[in-house]
C-alpha positions in Angstrom: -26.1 38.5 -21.3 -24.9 37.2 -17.9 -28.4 35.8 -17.2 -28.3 33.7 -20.6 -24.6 32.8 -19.8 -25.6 31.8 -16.6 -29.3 29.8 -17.7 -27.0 27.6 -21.1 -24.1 27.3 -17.5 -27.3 25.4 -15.6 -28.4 23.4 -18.2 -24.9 21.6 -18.7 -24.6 21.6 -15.6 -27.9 19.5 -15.6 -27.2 17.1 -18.4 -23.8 16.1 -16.7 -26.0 15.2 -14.0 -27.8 13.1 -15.9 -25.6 11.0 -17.5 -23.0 10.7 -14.5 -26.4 10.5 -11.6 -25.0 6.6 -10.5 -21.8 8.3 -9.4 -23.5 10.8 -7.3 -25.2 8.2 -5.0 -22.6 7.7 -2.6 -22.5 11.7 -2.3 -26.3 12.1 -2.3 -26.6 9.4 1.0 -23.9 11.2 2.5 -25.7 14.6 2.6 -29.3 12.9 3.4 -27.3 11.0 6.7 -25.5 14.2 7.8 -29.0 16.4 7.1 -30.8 14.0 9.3 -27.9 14.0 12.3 -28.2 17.5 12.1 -32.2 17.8 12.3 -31.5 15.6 15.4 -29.1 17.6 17.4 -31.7 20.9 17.0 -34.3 18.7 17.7 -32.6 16.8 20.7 -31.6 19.6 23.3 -35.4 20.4 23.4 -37.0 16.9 23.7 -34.9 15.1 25.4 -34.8 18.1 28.5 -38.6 18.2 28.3 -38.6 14.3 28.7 -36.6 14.8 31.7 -38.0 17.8 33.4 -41.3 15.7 33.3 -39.9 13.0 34.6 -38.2 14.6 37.8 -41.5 16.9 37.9 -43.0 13.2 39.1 -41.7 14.2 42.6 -43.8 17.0 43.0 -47.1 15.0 42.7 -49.6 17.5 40.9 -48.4 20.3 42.2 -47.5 23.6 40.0 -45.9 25.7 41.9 -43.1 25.3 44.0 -41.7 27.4 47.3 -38.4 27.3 48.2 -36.6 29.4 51.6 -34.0 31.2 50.4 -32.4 30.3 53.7 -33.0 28.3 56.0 -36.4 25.9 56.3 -39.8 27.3 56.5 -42.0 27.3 59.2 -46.0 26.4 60.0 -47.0 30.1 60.1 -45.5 30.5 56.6 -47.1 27.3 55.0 -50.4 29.0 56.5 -49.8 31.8 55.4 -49.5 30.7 51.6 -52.3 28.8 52.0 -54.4 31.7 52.8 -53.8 33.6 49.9 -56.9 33.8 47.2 -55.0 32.4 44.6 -53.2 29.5 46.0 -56.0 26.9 46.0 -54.3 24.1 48.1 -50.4 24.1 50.1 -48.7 21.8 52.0 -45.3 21.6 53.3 -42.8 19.0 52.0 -39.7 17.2 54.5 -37.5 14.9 52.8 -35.4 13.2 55.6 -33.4 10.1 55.9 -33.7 7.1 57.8 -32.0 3.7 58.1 -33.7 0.3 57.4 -32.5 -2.5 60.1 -31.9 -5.8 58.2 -31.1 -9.4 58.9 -27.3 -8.0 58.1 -27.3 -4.7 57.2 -28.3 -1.4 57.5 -29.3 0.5 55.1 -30.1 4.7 54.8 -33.0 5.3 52.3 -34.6 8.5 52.4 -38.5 9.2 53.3 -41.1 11.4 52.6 -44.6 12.2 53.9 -47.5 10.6 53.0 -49.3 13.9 51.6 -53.2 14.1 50.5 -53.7 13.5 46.6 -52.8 16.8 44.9 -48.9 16.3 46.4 -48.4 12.6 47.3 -44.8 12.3 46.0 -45.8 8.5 45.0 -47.5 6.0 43.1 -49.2 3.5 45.7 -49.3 0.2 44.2 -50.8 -2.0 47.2 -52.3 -1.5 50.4 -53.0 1.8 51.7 -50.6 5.6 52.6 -49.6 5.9 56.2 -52.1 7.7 58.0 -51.5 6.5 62.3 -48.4 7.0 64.5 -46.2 3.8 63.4 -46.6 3.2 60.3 -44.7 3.3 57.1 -45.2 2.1 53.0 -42.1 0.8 51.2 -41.5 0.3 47.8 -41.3 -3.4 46.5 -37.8 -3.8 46.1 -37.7 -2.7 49.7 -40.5 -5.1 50.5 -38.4 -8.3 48.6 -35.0 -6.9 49.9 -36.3 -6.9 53.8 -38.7 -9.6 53.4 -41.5 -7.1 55.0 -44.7 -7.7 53.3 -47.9 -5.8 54.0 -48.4 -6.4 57.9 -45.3 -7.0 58.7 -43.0 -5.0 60.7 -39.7 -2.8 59.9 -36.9 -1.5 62.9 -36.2 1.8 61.6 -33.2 4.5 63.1 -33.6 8.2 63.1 -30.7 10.2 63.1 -31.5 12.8 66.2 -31.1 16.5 65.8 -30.8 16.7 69.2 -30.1 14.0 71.2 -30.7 15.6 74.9 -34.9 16.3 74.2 -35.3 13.0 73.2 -35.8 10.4 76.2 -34.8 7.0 76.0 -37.9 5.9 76.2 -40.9 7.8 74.7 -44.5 6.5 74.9 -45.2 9.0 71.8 -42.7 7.5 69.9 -44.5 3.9 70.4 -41.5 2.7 73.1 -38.5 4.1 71.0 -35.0 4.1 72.5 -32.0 6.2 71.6 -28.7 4.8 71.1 -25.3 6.7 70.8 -22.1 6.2 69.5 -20.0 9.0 69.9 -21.6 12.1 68.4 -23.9 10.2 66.3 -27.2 9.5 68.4 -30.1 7.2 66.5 -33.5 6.6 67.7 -34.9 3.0 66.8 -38.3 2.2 66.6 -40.6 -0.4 65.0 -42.9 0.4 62.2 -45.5 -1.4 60.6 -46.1 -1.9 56.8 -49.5 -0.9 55.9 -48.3 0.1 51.7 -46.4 -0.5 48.7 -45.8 2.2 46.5 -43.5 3.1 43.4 -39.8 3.0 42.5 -38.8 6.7 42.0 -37.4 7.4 38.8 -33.8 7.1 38.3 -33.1 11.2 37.9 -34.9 11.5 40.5 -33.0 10.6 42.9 -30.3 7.2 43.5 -32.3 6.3 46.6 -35.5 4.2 47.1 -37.4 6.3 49.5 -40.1 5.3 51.5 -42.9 7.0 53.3 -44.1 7.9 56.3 -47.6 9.2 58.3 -47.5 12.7 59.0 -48.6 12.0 62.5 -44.9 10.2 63.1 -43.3 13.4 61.8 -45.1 15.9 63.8 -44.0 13.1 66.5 -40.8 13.3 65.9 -40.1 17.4 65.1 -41.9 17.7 68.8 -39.1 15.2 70.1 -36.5 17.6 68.7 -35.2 14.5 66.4 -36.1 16.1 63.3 -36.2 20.5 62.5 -39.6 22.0 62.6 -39.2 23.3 59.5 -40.5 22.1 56.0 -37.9 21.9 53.3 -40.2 23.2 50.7 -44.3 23.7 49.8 -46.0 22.1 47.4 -48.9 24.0 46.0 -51.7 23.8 44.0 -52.9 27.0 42.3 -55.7 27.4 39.3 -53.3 30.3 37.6 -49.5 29.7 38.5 -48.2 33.0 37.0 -50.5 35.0 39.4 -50.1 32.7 42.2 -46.1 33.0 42.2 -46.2 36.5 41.7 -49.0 37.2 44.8 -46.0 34.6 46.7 -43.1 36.4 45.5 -44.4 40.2 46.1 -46.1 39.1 50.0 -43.0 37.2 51.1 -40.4 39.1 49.5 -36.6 37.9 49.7 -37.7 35.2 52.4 -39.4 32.7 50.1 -39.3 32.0 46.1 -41.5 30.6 44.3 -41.6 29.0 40.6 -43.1 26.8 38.3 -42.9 22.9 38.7 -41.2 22.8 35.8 -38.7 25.4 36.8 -38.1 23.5 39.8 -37.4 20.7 38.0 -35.1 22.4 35.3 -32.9 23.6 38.3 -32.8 19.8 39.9 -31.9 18.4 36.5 -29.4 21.1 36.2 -28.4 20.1 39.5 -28.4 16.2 39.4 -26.5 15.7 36.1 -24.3 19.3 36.6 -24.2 19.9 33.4 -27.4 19.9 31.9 -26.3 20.2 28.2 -23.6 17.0 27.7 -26.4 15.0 25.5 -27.3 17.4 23.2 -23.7 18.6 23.1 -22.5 14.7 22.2 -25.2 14.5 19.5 -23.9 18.1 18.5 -20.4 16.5 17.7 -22.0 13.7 15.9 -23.9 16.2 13.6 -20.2 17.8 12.9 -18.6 14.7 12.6 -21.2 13.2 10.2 -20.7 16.9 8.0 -17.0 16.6 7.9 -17.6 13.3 6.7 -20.3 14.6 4.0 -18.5 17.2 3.0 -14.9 14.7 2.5 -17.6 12.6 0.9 -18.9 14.9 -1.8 -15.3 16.5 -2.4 -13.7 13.0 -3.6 -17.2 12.4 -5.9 -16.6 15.4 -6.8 -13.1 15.3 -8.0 -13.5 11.9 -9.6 -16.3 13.1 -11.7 -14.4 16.5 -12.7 -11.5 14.1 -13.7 -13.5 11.6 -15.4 -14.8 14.6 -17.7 -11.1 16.3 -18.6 -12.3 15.3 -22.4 -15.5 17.2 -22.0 -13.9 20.2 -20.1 -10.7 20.3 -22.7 -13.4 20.4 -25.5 -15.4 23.8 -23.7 -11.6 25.4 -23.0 -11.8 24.7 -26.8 -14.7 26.8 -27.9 -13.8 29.4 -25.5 -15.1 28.6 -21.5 -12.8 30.1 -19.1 -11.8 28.6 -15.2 -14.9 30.5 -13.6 -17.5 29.3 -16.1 -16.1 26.1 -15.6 -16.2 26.3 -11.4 -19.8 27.7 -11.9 -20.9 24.3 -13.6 -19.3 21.6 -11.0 -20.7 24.3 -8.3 -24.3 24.2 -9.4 -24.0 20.5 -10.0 -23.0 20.1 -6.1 -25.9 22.7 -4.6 -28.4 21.0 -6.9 -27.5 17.7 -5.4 -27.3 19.9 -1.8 -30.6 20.8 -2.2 -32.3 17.6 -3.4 -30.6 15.3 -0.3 -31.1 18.2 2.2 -34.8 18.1 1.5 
């Protein structure tokens, strides 16, 4: 008896539908806006961090595992060491440093790295060729327009010295640099020469413009005592990653970690924006804000159609309908309409 009160229920339900459907436009758009801002703000937390983790991954060249010192740098015998292992297939250390750009009136701190092989150059060259010999460097091309240093020309660079007292004022190995000092802060200038362009980084990457330099000028410099002999990281290269950072992680123990690229990357995201969440969490309130406004929506069409039909629903009080049987119409009415816009 309830099922065939509840079927002749739908049915009027349905034919109200019919001949008031104009009036349930505005509702209808309403719940198909607020649906889509919803599917957005599930489907935005996940894309747009995978856009970004890829993007900052873009510093780590094609590396796929990353190892980080859980204290301070890591030495040569520990790069070796990684590299030595049957699955790691390829390592290198990593060293990013800073150094300041002399210019007609300015001077300017950018930060560098080294020109690495293929697998773990942290660039794109776009003219010329990486530094490979004692004095040379690659800039970007906003560097190269800002400085006026095309390929061949020449750059005055200062170090900042770790160590000012193993550093001689002048240093044949350091192609005739000098050190100058200003209180405690003690720079080492030198002239370098442009052999490359390369690549803007991308913005999340980092705010600065680095440039790069020959790994012959950093040994040069970590034996001068201006830079640490240590590596900051090492990028390496592995055909499985999962066994790779689990051979790194059991051999070295608490001293090093290693992880995925993308791991690495989630952490510096984390990191750069310190709150890693904020867009999805904005397009979150949008999705609530659109529903509240979906839901204020379909309660005014709603309540105008209930009291355009007080002639129909005075006629079924009539015959006998009571308040419920009367709720479970305008109720089916709004989840058919639910159900048609959600979809």
């Amino acid at each position: 008896m309830r099922v065939r009160e509840l079927t002749c229920l739908g049915r009027l339900a349905r034919a109200q539908m019919r001949t008031s459907w104009p009036r349930l436009i505005v509702a209808a758009l309403s719940l198909v806006l607020a649906t889509a801002f919803v599917t957005v703000a599930f489907l935005a937390s996940a894309l747009l961090r995978q856009a970004a983790i890829k993007v900052v991954s873009l510093d780590d060249g094609r590396a796929n595992v990353i190892v980080q010192a859980s204290g301070a740098g890591i030495d040569a015998a520990s790069i070796t060491a990684i590299t030595d292992l049957p699955d790691v297939a390829q390592a290198a250390g990593d060293l990013t440093g800073s150094l300041r750009i002399v210019g007609e009136d300015s001077i300017d701190t950018h930060r560098f790295v080294p020109a690495n092989n293929d697998p773990f150059a942290r660039y794109t060259l776009i003219a010329g060729r990486p530094p490979s010999q004692p004095g040379e460097i690659a800039i970007s091309t906003a560097h190269a327009a800002r400085y006026q240093a095309p390929i061949g020309s020449q750059l005055t660079v200062q170090l900042p010295v770790v160590n000012s007292a193993d550093v001689s004022p002048q240093d044949s190995a350091l192609g005739g640099a000098y050190t100058n000092c200003d209180a405690d802060d003690c720079t080492l200038q030198l002239r370098l020469s442009v052999v490359g362009q390369v690549a803007s980084a991308p913005p999340l990457v980092g705010s600065y413009d680095r440039v790069v330099v020959s790994p012959a000028d950093i040994d040069a410099w970590v034996d001068a005592g201006i830079l640490a002999a240590s590596a900051d990281r090492i990028l390496a290269l592995a055909a499985n990653p999962e066994a790779a950072i689990a051979e790194i992680n059991e051999v070295f123990g608490p001293q090093l970690h290693a992880q995925t690229t993308a791991q690495a990357a989630s952490y510096s995201l984390h990191f750069v924006t310190a709150q890693s969440q904020v867009v999805s969490t904005v397009v979150a309130i949008f999705a609530a804000l659109s529903l509240l406004v979906a839901a204020m929506v379909v309660a005014n069409t709603s309540s105008v159609l209930i009291h355009q039909r007080i002639r129909i629903i005075g006629q079924l009080r009539c015959i006998g309908a009571v308040g419920e049987q009367l709720r479970i119409i305008v109720l089916f009415e709004a989840l058919i309409t639910a159900l048609v816009c959600g979809i």
